[in-house]
C-alpha positions in Angstrom: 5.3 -31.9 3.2 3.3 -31.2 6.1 5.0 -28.3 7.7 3.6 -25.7 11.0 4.4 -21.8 10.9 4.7 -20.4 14.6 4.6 -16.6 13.5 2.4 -15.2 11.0 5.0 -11.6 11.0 6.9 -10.5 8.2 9.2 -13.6 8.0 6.3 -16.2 8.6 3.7 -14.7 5.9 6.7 -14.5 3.2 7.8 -18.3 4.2 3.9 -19.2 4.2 3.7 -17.5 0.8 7.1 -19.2 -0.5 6.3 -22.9 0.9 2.6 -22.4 -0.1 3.1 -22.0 -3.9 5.3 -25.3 -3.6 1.9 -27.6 -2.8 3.3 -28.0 0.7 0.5 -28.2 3.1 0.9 -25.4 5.3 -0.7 -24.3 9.0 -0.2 -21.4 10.4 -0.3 -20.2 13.7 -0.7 -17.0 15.9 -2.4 -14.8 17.9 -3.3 -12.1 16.0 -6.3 -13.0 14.1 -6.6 -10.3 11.6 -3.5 -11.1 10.0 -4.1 -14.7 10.2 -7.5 -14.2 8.2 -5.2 -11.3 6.0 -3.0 -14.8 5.0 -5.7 -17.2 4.8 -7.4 -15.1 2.3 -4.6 -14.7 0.1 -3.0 -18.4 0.2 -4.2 -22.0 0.1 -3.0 -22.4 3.9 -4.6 -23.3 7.2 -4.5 -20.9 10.3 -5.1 -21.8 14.1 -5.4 -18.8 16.2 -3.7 -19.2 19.6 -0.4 -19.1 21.6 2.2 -21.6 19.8 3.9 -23.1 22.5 0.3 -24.3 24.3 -0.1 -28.5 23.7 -3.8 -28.0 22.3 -2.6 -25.3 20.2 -0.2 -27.3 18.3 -2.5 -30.7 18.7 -5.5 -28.0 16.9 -2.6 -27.0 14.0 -1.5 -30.7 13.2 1.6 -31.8 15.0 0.8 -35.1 15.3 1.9 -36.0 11.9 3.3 -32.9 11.0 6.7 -33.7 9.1 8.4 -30.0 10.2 7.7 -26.9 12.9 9.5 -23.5 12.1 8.9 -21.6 15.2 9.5 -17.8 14.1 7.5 -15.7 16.8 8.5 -12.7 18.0 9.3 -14.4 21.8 12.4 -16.6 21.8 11.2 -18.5 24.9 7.9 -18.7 22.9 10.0 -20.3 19.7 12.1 -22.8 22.5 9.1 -24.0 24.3 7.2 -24.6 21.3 9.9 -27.0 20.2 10.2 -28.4 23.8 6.3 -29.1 23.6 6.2 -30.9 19.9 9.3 -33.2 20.6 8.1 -34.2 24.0 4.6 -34.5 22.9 4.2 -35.3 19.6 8.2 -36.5 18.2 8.0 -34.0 15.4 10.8 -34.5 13.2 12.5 -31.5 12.1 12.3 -28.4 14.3 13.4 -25.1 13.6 13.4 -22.2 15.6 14.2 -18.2 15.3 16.5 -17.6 18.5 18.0 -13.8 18.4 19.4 -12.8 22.0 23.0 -14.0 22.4 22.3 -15.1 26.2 21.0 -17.9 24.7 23.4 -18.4 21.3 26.3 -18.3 23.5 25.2 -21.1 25.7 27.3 -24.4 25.2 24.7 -27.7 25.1 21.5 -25.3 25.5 20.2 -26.8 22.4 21.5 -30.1 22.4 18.8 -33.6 21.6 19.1 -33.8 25.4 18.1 -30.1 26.1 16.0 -27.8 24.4 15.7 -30.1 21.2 16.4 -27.6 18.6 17.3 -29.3 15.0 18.2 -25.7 13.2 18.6 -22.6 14.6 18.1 -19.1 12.9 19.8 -16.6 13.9 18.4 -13.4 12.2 21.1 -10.7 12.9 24.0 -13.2 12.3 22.5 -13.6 8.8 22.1 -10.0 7.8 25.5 -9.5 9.7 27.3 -11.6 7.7 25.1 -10.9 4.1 26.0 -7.0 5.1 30.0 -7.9 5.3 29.9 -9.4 2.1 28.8 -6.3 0.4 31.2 -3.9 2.4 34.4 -6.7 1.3 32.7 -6.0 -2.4 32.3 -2.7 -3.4 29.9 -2.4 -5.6 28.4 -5.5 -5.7 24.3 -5.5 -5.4 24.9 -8.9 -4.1 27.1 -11.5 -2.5 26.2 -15.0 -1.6 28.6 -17.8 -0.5 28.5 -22.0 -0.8 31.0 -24.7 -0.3 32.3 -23.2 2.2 33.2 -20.0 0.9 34.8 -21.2 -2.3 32.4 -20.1 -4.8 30.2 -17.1 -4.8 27.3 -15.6 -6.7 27.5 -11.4 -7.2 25.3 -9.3 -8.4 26.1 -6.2 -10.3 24.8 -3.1 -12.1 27.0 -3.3 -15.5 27.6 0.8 -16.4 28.6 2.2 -19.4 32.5 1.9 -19.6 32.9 -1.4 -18.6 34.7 -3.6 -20.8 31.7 -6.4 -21.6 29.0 -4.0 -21.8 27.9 -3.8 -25.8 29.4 -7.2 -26.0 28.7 -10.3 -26.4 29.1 -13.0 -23.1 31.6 -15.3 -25.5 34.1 -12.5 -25.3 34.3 -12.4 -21.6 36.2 -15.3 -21.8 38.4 -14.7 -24.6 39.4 -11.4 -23.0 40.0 -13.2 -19.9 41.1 -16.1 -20.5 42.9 -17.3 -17.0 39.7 -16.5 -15.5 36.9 -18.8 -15.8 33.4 -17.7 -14.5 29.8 -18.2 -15.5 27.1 -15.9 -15.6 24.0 -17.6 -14.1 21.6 -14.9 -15.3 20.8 -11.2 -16.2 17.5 -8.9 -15.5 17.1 -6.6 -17.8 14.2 -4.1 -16.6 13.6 -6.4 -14.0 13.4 -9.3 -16.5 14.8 -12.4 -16.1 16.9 -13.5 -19.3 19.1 -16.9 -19.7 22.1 -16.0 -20.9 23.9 -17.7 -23.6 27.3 -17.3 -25.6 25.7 -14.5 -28.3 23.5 -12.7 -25.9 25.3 -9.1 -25.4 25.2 -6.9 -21.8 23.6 -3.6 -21.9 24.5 -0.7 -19.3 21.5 -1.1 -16.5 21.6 -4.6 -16.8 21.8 -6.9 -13.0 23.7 -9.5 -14.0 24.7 -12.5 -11.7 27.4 -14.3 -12.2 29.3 -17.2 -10.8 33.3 -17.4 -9.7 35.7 -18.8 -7.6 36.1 -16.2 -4.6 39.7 -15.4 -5.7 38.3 -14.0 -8.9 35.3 -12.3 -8.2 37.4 -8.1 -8.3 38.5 -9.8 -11.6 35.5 -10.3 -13.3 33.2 -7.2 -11.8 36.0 -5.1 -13.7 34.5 -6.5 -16.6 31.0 -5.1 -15.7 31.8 -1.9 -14.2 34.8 0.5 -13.1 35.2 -1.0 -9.5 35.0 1.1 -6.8 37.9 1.2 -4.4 37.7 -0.6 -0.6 35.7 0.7 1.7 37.8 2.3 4.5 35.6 4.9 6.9 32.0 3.0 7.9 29.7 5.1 9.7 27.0 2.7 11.0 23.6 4.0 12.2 22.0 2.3 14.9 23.5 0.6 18.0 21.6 -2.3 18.0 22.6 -6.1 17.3 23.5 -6.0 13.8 25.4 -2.2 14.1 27.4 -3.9 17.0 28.1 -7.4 15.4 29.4 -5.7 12.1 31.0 -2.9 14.0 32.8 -5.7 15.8 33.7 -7.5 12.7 34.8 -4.4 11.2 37.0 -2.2 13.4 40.1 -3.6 13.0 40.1 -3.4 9.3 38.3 -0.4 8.9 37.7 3.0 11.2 34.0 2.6 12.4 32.0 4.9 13.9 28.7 4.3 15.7 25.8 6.5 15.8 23.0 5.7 18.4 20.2 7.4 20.1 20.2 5.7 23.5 22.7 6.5 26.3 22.9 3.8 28.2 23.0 2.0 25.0 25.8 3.7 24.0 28.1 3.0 27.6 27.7 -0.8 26.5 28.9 -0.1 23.3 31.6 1.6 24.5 32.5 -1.0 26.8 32.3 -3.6 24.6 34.0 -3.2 21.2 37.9 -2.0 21.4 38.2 0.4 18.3 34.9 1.8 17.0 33.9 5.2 18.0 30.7 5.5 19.8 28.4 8.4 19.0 25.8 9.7 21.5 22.7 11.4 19.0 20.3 10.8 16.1 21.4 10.0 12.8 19.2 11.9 11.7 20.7 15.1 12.4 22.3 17.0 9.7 24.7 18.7 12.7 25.9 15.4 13.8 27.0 14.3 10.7 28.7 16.9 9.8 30.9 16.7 13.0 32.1 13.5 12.0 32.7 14.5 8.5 29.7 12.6 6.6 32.0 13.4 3.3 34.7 11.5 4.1 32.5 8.0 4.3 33.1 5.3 2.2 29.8 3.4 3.0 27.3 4.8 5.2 24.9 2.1 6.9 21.6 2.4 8.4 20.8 -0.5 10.4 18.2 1.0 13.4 14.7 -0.8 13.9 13.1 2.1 12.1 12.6 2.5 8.7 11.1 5.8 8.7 14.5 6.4 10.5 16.7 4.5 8.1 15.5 6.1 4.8 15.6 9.0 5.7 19.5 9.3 7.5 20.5 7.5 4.2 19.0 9.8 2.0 20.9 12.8 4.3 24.1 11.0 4.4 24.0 10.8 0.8 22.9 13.9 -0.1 25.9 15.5 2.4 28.5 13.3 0.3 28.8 9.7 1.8 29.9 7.6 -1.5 27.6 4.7 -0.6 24.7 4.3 1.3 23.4 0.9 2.4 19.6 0.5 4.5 17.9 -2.0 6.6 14.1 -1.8 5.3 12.0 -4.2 7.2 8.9 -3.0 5.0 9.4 -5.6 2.1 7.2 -3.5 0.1 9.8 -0.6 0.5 12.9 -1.9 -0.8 11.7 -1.7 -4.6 10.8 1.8 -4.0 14.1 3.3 -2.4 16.8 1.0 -4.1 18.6 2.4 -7.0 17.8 6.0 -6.6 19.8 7.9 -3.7 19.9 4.7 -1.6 22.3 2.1 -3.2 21.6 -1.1 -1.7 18.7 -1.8 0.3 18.3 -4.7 2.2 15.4 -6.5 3.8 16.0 -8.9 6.8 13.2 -11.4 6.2 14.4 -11.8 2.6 17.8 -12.7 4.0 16.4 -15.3 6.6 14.2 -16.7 4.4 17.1 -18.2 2.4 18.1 -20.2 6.0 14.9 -21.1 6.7 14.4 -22.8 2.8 17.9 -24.6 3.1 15.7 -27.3 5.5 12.2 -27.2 3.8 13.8 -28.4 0.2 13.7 -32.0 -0.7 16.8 -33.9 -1.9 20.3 -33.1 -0.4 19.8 -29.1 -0.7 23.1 -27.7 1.5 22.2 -23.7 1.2 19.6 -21.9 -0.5 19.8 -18.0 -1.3 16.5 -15.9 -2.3 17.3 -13.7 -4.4 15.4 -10.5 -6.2 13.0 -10.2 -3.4 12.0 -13.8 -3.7 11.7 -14.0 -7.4 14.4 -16.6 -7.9 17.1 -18.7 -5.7 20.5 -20.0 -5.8 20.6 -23.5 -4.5 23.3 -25.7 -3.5 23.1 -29.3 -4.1 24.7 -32.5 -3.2 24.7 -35.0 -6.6 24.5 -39.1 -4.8 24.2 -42.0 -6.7 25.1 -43.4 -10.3 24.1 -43.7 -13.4 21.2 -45.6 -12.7 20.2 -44.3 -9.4 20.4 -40.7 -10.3 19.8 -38.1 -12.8 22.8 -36.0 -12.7 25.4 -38.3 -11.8 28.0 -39.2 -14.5 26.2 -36.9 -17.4 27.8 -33.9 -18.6 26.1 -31.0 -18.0 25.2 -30.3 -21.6 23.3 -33.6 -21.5 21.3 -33.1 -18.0 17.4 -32.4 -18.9 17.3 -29.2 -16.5 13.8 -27.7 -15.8 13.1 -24.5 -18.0 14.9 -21.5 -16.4 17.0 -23.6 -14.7 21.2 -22.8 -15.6 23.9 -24.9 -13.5 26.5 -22.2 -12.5 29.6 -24.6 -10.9 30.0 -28.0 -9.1 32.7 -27.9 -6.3 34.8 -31.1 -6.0 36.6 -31.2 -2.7 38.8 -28.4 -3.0 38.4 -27.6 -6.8 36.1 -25.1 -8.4 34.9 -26.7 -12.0 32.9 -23.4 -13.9 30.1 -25.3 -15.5 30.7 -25.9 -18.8 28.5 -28.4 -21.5 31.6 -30.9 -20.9 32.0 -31.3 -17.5 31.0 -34.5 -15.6 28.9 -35.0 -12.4 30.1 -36.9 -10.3 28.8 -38.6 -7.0 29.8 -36.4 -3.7 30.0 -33.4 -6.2 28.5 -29.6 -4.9 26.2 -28.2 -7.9 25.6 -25.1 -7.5 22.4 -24.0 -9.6 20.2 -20.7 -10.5 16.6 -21.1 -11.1 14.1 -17.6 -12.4 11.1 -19.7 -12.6 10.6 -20.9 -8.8 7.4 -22.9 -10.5 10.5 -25.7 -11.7 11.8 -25.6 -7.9 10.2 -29.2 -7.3 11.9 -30.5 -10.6 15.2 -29.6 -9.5 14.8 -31.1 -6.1 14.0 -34.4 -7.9 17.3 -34.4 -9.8 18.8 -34.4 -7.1 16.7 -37.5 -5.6 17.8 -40.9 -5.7 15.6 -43.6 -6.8 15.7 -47.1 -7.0 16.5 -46.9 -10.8 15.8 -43.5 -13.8 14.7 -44.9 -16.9 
């Protein structure tokens, strides 16, 4: 696939990186030409240097024939016009486009074919909103992701010493529980990937991922670990658009507080959300959050546009008694470093986007794509079509479907009914498979069994 990157930042190296290793062929564009010669070094990609929204810009990079255009600059209007400019110009198929302020996500028709010809928008701070939500409805969870609709979801959890399944093996889980049914997709042990089976036994340390409906999710990280109890008291860090959309979300569930550093900042706040308390100050200092009684906090979260600013109030919170401590790191190479020790879940923002932006790049009928483990592996969701003789997956059982190596199948959704995968159960055309694949070197075999041809011999 032939495929332009407006945006050689954070979120358009990692997708160059991801899309580059898939034998995509892959042009990126900007105007900074150190990091463009910092990517072309390092990957098999192309770079134009220039604004992406010019005509000869985008003529220079390919768009003639180019198949897709993910416009992730820093500029909205640059990321709009760009898309303006290859539909007009050059009838670019699929175009994709990073949009953040809501002046223009609130607009009704502002993005229609008629309009600003938009195929997919990505909205960053609505991702990591809702990614951030997830975690706070799941204490204790590493990890939440969603597909069909919200019926099924993937968790990721720390297994400790005391829980039930750890020191046994995965066959037990359900015998001990055996109105619950759930699959565990895979398990890192010392940050390496290991394909579960029925005699493999969980050790305390171990992440372990594993597949449910959403109404038994509490049921089976009991298994894994002691669960912690709801979050009540949130104390968010940072004023900005993600602290106000999940403060918004939150406050009438939970009692939120806001800290943020800029006064006019925090009048708007004030203004606009109904039940959150707005703090004037840094987070940073040890005064302040002791004033609002840091030890009562069930989850303390540090979302400002700072790092430096973010590791460092977590590490204060925490150390001044907040139970949990949760940190926006928009340093990739960070996140490894901090996670685990006095900061419990760090989270980086182009890893969550990166997900959305994949959903559109992957071949076949791929519905949502997670990365997960900083890239290392993703959860897809896939849409089985065909028959027997069109299609790979269709009418075998999935103890008889040649999946790549790595590759587990965690649950296929049938309308309104979650089916566990087990070696018996049937594919069937219209069904949601949702799948878990370690090795992202097998990602192009999956998308073909999910391809129809004319006939599979």
């Amino acid at each position: 696939m032939k495929i332009i990157i407006l945006g050689a930042g954070q979120v358009g190296g990692t997708l160059a990186e991801h899309l580059a290793r898939e034998e995509n062929d892959i042009t990126v564009v900007d105007t900074d030409g150190e990091r463009l010669r910092e990517l072309h070094t390092r990957l098999d990609i192309r770079t134009v240097s220039g604004a992406g929204s010019y005509p000869m810009v985008l003529r220079q990079a390919g768009c003639e024939d180019a198949d897709m255009l993910i416009a992730v600059t820093n500029s909205d209007e640059v990321n709009m016009i760009a898309c303006q400019v290859a539909h007009t110009l050059f009838r670019t198929p699929t175009k994709i486009a990073r949009v953040r302020a809501a002046a223009y996500l609130t607009r009704k028709g502002l993005f229609a074919h008629e309009a600003v010809p938009i195929d997919v928008l990505i909205s960053p701070e609505q991702v990591v909103t809702d990614y951030i939500r997830r975690l706070i409805e799941h204490p204790g969870a590493l990890q939440v992701l969603e597909f069909a609709d919200g019926r099924v979801q993937l968790v990721a959890v720390r297994a400790i010493y005391g829980g039930p399944l750890v020191g046994q093996e995965l066959g037990f889980l359900r015998r001990h529980m055996p109105s619950v049914d759930t699959r565990v997709a895979a398990i890192y042990r010392k940050d390496r990937p290991i394909i579960p089976r029925g005699d493999t036994v969980i050790e305390a340390d171990d992440e372990v991922f594993f597949l449910a409906a959403r109404r038994d999710i509490r049921a089976v990280m009991s298994e894994l670990r002691r669960l912690d109890r709801d979050f009540r008291q949130v104390m968010i860090a940072g004023g900005g658009n993600i602290g106000e959309r999940l403060a918004e979300h939150l406050e009438h569930s939970h009692r939120v507080k806001i800290i943020e550093h800029d006064l006019e900042r925090c009048t708007q706040l004030s203004e606009r959300l109904d039940r959150t308390v707005v703090l004037h100050g840094s987070a940073t200092t040890k005064r302040l959050l002791e004033e609002e009684s840091i030890e009562d906090c069930d989850i303390f979260c540090a979302l400002t546009n700072d790092d430096e600013v973010n590791i460092m109030s977590s590490m204060l919170a925490k150390r001044m008694g907040a139970k949990k401590v949760l940190t926006l790191i928009n340093n990739a190479a960070y996140v490894d470093l901090v996670q685990g020790g006095e900061i419990d879940i760090a989270i980086s923002p182009q890893q969550a986007t990166i997900g959305s932006l994949l959903t559109h790049v992957r071949r076949g009928d791929i519905v949502n794509v997670h990365s997960l483990r900083r890239g290392a592996a993703e959860a897809i969701e896939a849409i089985a079509h065909g028959d027997t003789q069109s299609s790979r997956v269709v009418g075998r059982a999935i103890g008889e479907i040649d999946l790549p190596q790595g590759t587990t199948i965690g649950a296929v959704v049938r309308g309104k009914e979650v089916l566990i995968a087990h070696d018996d159960v049937v594919v069937e055309s219209g069904d949601h498979v949702i799948l878990f694949v370690i090795d992202k070197r097998r990602l192009r075999d999956v998308e073909r069994l999910f391809q129809v041809g004319l006939t599979f011999f």
